[in-house]
N, C-alpha and C positions, 0 to 999 in steps of 0.2 A: 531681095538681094540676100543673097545665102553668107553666112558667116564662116569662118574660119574656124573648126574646132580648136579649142585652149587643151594642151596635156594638162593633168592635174596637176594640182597645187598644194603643198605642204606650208605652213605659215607654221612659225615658232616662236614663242614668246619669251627670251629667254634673260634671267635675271644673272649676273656675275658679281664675284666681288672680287676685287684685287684690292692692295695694298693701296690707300687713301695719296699716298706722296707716288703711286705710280701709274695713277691712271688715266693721264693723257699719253704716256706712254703705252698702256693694256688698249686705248682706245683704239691708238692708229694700228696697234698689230691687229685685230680682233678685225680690224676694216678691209684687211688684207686678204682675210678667208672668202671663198666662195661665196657667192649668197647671203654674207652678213652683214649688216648694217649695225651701227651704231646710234641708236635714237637716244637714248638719256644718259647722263652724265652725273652722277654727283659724290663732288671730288671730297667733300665731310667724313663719308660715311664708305668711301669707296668701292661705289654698288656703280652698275651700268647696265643699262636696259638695250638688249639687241634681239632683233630680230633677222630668221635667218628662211629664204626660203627656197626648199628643196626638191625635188622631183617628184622624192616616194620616200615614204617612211625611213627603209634602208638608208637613205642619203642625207634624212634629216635627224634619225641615231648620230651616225657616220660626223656630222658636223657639230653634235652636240659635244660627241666626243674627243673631238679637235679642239674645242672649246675650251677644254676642261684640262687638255694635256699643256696648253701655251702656258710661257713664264709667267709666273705670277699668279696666276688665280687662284685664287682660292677654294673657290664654289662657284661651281654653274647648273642651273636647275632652269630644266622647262616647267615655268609656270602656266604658259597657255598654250594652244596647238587648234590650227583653224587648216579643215581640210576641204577641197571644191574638187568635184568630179568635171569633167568635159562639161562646157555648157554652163555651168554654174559660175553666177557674178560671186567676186570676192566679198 
């Protein structure tokens, strides 16, 4: 049984920090963009760990940079980047 080619896959790793008193608030906007997710939280130190995933490089700049333009943040940095061609398991 023949499979269904997958388009590629962009994975991003991406660390934020916002203001510690504003980050359930930076959460649910940050949740709202394309392709991102919100996997860690920690309201101490006001860092969040999101990952965001894109089509093609262009689209996963493109969303970094959305990223980074929202209220509040401070810093947003790709710390990791996981790429899969057609075919390839994640």
């Amino acid at each position: 049984m023949a499979t269904a080619a997958r388009a590629p896959l962009n994975l991003s790793g991406i660390l934020v920090v916002v203001p510690p008193e504003r980050i359930q608030e930076c959460a649910a906007d940050l949740s709202t963009l394309p392709g991102v997710e919100v996997h860690h939280t920690d309201p101490a130190t006001g860092r969040l760990i999101v990952v965001q995933e894109a089509d093609d490089v262009a689209a996963e700049m493109a969303g970094l940079t959305a990223i980074k333009a929202r209220p509040h943040v401070r810093m947003a940095e790709m710390v990791y980047h996981y790429f899969a061609t057609e075919g390839e398991e994640p």
